[in-house]
N, CA, C and O atoms as CSV, one atom per row, in Angstrom:
chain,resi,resn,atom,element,x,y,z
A,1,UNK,N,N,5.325,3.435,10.923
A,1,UNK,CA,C,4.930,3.180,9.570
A,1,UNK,C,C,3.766,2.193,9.593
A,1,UNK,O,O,3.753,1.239,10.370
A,2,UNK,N,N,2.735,2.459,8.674
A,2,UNK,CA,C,1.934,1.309,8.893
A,2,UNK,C,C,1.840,0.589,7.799
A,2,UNK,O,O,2.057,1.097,6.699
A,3,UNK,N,N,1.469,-0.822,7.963
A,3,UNK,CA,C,1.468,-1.867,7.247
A,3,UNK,C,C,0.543,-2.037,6.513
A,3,UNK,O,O,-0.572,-2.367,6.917
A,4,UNK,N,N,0.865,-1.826,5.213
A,4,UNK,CA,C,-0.959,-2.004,4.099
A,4,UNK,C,C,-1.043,-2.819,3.680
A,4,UNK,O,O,-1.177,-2.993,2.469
A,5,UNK,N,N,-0.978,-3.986,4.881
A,5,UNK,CA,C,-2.043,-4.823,5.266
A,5,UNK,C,C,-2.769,-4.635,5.716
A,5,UNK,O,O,-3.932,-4.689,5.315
A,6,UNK,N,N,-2.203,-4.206,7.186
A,6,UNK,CA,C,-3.233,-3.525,8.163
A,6,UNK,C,C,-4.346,-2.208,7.499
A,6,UNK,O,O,-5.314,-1.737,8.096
A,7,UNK,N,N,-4.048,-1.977,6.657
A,7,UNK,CA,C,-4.633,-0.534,5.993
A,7,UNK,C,C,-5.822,-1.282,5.397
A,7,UNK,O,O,-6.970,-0.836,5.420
A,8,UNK,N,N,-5.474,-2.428,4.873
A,8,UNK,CA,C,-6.592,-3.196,4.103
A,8,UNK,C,C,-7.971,-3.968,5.030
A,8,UNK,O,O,-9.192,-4.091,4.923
A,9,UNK,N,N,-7.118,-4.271,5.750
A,9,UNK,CA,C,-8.258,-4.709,6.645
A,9,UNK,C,C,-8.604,-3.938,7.560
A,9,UNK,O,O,-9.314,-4.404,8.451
A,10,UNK,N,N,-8.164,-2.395,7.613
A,10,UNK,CA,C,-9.014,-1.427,7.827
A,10,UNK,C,C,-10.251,-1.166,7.031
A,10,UNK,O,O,-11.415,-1.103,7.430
A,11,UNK,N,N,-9.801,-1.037,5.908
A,11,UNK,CA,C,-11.056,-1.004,4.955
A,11,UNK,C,C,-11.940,-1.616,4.682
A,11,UNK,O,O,-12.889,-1.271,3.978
A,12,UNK,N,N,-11.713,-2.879,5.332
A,12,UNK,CA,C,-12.652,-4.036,5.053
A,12,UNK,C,C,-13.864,-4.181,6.218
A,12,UNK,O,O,-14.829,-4.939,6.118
A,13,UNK,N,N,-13.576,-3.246,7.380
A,13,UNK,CA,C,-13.836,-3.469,8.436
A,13,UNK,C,C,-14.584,-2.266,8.380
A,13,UNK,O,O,-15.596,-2.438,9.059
A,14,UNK,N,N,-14.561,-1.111,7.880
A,14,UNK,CA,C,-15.048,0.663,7.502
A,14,UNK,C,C,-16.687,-0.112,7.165
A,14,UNK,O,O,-17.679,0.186,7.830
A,15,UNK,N,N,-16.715,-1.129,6.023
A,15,UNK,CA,C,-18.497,-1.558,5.704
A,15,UNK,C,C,-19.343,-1.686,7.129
A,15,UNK,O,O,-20.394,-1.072,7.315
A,16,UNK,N,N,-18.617,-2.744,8.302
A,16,UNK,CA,C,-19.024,-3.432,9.288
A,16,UNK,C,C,-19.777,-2.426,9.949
A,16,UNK,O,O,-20.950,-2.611,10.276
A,17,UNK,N,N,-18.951,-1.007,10.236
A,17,UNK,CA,C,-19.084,-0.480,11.310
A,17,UNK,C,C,-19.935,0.557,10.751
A,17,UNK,O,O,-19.954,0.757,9.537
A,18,UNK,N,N,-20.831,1.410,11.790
A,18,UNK,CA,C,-21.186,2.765,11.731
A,18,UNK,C,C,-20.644,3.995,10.377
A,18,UNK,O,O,-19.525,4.508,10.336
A,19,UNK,N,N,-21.558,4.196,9.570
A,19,UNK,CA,C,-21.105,5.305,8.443
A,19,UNK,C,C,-20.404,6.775,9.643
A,19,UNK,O,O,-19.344,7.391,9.761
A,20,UNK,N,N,-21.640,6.763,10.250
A,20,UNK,CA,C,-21.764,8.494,10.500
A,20,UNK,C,C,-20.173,8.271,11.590
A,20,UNK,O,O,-19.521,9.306,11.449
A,21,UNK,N,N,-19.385,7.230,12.616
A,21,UNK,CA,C,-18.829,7.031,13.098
A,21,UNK,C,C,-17.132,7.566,12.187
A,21,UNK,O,O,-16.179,8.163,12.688
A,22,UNK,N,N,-17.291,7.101,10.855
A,22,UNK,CA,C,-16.005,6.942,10.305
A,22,UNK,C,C,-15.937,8.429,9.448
A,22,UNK,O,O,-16.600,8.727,8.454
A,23,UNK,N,N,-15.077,9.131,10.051
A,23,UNK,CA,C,-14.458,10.172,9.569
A,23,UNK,C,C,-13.583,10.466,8.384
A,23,UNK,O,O,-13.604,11.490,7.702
A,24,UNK,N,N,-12.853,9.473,8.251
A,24,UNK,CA,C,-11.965,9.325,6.760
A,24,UNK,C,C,-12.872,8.934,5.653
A,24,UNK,O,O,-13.852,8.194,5.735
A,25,UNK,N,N,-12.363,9.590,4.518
A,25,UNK,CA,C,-13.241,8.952,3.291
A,25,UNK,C,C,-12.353,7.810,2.311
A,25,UNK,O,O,-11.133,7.790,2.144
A,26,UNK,N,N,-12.823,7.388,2.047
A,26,UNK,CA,C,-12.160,6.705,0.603
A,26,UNK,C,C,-10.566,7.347,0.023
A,26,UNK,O,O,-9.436,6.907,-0.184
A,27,UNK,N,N,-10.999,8.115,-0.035
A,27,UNK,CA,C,-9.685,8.804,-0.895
A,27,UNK,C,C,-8.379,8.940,0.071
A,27,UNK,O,O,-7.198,8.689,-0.168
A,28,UNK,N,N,-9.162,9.539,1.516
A,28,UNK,CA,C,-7.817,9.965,2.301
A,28,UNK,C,C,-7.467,8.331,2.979
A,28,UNK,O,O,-6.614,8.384,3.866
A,29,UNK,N,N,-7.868,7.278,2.756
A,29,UNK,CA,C,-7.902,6.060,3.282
A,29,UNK,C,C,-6.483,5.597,1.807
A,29,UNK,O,O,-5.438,4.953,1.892
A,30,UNK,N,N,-6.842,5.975,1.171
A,30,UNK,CA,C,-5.994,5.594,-0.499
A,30,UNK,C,C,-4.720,6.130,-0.505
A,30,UNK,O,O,-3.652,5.609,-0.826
A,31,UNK,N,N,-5.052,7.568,0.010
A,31,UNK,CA,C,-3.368,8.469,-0.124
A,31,UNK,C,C,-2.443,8.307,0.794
A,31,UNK,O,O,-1.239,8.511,0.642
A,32,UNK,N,N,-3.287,7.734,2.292
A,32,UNK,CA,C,-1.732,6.579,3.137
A,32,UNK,C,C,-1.710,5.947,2.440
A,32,UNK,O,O,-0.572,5.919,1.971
A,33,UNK,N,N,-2.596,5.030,1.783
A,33,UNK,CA,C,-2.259,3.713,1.574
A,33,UNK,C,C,-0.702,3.869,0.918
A,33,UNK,O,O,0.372,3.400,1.294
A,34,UNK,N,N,-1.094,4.818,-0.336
A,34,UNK,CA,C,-0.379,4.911,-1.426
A,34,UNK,C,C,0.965,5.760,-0.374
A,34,UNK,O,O,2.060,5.221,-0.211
A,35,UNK,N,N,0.734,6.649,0.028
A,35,UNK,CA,C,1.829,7.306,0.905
A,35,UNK,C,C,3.196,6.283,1.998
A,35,UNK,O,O,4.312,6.620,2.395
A,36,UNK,N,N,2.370,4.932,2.167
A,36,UNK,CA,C,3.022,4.155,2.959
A,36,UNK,C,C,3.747,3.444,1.793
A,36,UNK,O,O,4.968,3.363,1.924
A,37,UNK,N,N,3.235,2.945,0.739
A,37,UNK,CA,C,3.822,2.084,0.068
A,37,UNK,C,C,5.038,3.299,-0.913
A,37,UNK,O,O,5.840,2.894,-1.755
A,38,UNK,N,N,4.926,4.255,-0.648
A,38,UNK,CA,C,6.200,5.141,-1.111
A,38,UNK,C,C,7.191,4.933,-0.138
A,38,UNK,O,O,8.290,4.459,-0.428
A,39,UNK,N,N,6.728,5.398,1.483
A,39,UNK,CA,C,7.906,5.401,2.362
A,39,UNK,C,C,8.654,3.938,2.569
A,39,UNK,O,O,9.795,3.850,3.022
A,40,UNK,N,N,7.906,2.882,2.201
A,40,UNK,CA,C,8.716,1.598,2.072
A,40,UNK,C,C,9.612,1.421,0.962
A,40,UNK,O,O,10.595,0.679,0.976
A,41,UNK,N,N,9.181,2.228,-0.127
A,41,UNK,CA,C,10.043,1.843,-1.716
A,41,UNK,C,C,11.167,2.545,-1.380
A,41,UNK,O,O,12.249,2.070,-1.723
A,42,UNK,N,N,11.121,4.068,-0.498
A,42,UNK,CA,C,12.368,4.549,0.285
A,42,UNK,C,C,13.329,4.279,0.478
A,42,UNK,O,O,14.473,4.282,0.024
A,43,UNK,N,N,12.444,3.871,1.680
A,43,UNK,CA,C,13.052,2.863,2.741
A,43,UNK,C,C,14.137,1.862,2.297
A,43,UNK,O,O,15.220,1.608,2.824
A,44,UNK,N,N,13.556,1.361,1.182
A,44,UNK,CA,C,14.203,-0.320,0.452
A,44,UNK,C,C,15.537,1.005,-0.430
A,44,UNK,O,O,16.751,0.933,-0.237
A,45,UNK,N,N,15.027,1.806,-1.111
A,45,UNK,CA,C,16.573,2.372,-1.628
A,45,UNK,C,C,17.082,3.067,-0.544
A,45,UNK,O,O,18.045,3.541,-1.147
A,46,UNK,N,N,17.162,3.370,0.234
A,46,UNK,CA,C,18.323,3.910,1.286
A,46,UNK,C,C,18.842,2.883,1.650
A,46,UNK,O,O,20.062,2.820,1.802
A,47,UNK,N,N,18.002,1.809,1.880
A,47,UNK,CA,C,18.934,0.582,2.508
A,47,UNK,C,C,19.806,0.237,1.685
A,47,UNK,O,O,20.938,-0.075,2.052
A,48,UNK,N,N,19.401,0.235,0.340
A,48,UNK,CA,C,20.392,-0.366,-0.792
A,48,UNK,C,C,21.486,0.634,-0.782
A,48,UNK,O,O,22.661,0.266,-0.749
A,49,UNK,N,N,21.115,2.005,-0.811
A,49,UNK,CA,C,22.830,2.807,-0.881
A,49,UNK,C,C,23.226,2.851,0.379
A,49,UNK,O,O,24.171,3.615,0.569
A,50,UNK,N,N,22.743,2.179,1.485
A,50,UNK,CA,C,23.555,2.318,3.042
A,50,UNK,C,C,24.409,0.737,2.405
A,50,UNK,O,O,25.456,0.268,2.851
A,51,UNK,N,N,23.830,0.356,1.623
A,51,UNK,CA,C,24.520,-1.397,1.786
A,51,UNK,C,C,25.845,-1.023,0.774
A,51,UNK,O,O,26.973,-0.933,1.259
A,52,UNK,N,N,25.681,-0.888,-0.169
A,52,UNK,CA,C,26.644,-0.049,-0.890
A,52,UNK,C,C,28.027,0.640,-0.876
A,52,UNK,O,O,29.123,0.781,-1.419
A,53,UNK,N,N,27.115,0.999,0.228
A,53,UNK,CA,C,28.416,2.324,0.947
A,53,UNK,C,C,29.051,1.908,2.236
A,53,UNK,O,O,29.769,2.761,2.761
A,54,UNK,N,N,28.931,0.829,2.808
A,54,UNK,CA,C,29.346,0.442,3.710
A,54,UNK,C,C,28.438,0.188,4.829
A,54,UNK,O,O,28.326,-0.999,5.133
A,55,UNK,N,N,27.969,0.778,5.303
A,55,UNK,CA,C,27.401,1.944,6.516
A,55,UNK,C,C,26.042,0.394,6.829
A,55,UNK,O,O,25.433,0.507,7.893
A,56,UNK,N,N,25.811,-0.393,6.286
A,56,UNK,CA,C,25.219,-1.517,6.536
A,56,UNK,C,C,26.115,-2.529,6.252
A,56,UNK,O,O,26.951,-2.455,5.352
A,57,UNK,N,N,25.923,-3.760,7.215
A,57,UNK,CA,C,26.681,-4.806,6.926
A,57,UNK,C,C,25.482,-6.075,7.057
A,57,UNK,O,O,25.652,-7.183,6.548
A,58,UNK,N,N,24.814,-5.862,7.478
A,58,UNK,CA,C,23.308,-6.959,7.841
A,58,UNK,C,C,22.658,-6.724,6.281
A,58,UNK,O,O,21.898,-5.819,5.938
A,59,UNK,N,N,23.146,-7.714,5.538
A,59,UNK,CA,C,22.066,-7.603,4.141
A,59,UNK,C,C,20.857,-8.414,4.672
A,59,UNK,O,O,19.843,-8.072,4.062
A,60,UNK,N,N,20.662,-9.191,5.424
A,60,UNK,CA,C,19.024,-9.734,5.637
A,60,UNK,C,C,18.058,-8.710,5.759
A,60,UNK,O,O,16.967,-8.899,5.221
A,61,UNK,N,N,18.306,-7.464,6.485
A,61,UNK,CA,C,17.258,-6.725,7.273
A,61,UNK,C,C,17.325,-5.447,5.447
A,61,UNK,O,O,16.881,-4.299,5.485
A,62,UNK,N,N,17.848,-5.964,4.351
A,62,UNK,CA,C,18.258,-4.697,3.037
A,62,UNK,C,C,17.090,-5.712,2.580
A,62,UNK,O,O,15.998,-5.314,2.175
A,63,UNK,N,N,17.456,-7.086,2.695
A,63,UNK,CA,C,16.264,-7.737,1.581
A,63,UNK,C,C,15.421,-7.564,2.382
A,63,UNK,O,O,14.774,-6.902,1.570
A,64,UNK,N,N,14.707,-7.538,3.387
A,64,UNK,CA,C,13.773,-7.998,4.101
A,64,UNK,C,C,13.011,-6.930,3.440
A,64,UNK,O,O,12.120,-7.251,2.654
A,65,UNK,N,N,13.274,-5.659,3.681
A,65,UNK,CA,C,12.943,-4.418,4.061
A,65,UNK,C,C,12.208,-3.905,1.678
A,65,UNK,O,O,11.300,-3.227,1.197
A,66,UNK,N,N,13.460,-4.862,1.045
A,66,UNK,CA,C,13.113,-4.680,-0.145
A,66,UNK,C,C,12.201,-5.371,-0.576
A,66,UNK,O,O,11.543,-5.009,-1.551
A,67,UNK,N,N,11.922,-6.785,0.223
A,67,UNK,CA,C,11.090,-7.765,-0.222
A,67,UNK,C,C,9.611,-7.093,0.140
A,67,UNK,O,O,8.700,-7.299,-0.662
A,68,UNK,N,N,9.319,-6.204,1.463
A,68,UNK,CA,C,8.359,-5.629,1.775
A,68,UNK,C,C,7.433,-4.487,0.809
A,68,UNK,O,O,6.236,-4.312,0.582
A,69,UNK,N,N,8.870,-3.761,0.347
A,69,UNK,CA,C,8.327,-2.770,-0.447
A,69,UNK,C,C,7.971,-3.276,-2.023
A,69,UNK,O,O,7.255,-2.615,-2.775
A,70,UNK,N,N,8.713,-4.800,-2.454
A,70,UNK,CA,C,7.795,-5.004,-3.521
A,70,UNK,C,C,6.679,-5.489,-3.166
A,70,UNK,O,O,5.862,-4.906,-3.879
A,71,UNK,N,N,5.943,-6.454,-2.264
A,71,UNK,CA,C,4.915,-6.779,-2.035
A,71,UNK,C,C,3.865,-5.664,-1.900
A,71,UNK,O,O,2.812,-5.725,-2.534
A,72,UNK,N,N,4.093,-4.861,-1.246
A,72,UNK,CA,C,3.222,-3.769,-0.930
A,72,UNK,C,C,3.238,-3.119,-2.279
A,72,UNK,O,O,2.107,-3.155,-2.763
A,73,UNK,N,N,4.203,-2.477,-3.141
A,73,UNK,CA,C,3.620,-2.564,-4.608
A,73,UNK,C,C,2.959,-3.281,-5.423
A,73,UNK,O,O,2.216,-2.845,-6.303
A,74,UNK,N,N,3.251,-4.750,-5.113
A,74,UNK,CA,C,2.504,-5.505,-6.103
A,74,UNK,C,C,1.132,-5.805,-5.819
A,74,UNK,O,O,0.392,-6.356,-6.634
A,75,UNK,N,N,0.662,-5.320,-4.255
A,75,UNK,CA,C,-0.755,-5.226,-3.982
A,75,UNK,C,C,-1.119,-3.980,-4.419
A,75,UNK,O,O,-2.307,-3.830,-4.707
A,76,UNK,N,N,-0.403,-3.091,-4.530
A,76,UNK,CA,C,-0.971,-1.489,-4.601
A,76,UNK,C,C,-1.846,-1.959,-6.134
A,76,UNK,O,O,-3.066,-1.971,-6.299
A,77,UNK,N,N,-0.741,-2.330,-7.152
A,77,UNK,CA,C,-1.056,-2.258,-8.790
A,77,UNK,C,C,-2.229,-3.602,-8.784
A,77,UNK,O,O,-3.136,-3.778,-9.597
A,78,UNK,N,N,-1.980,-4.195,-7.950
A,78,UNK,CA,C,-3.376,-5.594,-8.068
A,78,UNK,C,C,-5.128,-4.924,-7.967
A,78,UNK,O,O,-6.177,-5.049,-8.599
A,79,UNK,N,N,-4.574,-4.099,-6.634
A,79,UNK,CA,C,-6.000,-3.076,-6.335
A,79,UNK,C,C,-6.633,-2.024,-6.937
A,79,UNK,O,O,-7.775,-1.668,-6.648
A,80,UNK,N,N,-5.879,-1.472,-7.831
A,80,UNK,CA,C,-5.599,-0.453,-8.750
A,80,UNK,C,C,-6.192,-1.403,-10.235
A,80,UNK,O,O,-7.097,-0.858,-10.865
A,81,UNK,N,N,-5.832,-2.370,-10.599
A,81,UNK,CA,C,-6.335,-3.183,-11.096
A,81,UNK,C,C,-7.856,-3.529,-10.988
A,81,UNK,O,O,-8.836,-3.546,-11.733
A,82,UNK,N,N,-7.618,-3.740,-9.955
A,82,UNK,CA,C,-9.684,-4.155,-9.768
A,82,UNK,C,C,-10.524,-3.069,-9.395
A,82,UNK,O,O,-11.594,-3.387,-8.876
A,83,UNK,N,N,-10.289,-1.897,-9.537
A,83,UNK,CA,C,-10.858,-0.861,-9.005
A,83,UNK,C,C,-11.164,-0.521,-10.167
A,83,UNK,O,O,-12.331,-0.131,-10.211
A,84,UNK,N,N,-10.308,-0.472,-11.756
A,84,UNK,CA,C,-10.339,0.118,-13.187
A,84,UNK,C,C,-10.749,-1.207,-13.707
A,84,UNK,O,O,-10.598,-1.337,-14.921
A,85,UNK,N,N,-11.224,-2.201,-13.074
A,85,UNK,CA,C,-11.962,-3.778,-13.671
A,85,UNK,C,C,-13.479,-2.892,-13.261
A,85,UNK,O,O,-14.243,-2.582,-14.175
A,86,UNK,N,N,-13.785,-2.557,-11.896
A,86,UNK,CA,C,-15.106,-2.297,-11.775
A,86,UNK,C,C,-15.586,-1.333,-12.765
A,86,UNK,O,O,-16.371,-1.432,-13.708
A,87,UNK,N,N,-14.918,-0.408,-12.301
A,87,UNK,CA,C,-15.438,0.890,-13.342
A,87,UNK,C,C,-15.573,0.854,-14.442
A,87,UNK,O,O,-16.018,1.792,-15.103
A,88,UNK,N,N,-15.063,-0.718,-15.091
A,88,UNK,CA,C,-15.269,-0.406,-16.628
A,88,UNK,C,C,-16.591,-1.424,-16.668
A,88,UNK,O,O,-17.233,-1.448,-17.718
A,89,UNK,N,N,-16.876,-1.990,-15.920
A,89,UNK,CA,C,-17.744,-2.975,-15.751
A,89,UNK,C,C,-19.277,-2.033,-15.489
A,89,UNK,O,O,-20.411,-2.260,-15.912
A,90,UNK,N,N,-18.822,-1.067,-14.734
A,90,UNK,CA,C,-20.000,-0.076,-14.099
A,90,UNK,C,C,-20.328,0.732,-15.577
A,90,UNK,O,O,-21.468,0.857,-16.023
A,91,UNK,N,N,-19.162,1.222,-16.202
A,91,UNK,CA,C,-19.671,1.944,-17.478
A,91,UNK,C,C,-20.525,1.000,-18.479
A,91,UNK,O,O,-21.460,1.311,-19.216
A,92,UNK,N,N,-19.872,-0.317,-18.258
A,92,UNK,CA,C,-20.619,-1.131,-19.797
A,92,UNK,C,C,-21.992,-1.374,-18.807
A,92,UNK,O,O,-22.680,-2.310,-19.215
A,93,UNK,N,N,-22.417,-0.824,-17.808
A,93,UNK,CA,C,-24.168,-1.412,-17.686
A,93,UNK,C,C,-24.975,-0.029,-18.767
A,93,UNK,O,O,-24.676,1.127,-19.068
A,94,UNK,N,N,-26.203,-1.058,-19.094
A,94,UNK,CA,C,-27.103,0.358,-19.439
A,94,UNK,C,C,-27.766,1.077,-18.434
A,94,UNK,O,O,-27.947,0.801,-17.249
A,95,UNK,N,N,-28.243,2.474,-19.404
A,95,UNK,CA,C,-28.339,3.339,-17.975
A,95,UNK,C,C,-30.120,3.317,-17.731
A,95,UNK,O,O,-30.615,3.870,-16.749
């Protein structure tokens, strides 16, 4: 699974380097992003009905795992945020 963190400072690092080098675009860089931060929100409810149901007894590794998948949401909607800040910023220039 990868960490979108690590996903982020992939992206940050995509300006640095070579265009013609980087094969992924924008979008397919977005739909892990967004694809990872699903398999963690998962992740965090299976743990919760394994905790539930018995079948877990370690609640540290249920929060850990839940605390992950809200963070990684609450960056998803922060970025998502400033992405619909630019664009409205890009529409109000004149043309």
């Amino acid at each position: 699974m990868i960490n979108p963190i690590s996903q982020i400072s992939a992206v940050g690092s995509v300006g640095t380097s070579n265009a013609t080098s980087n094969t992924s675009s924008f979008g397919d860089i977005l739909k892990t992003a967004i694809s990872d931060v699903n398999n963690l929100q998962l992740k965090a409810q299976q743990d919760d009905q394994m905790l539930v149901t018995g079948d877990i007894n370690d609640i540290h590794n249920v929060m850990i795992d839940a605390t992950k998948a809200d963070i990684a949401l609450e960056l998803t909607i922060q970025i998502k945020n400033k992405i619909l800040d630019a664009y409205q910023e890009i529409m109000r220039m004149p043309v």
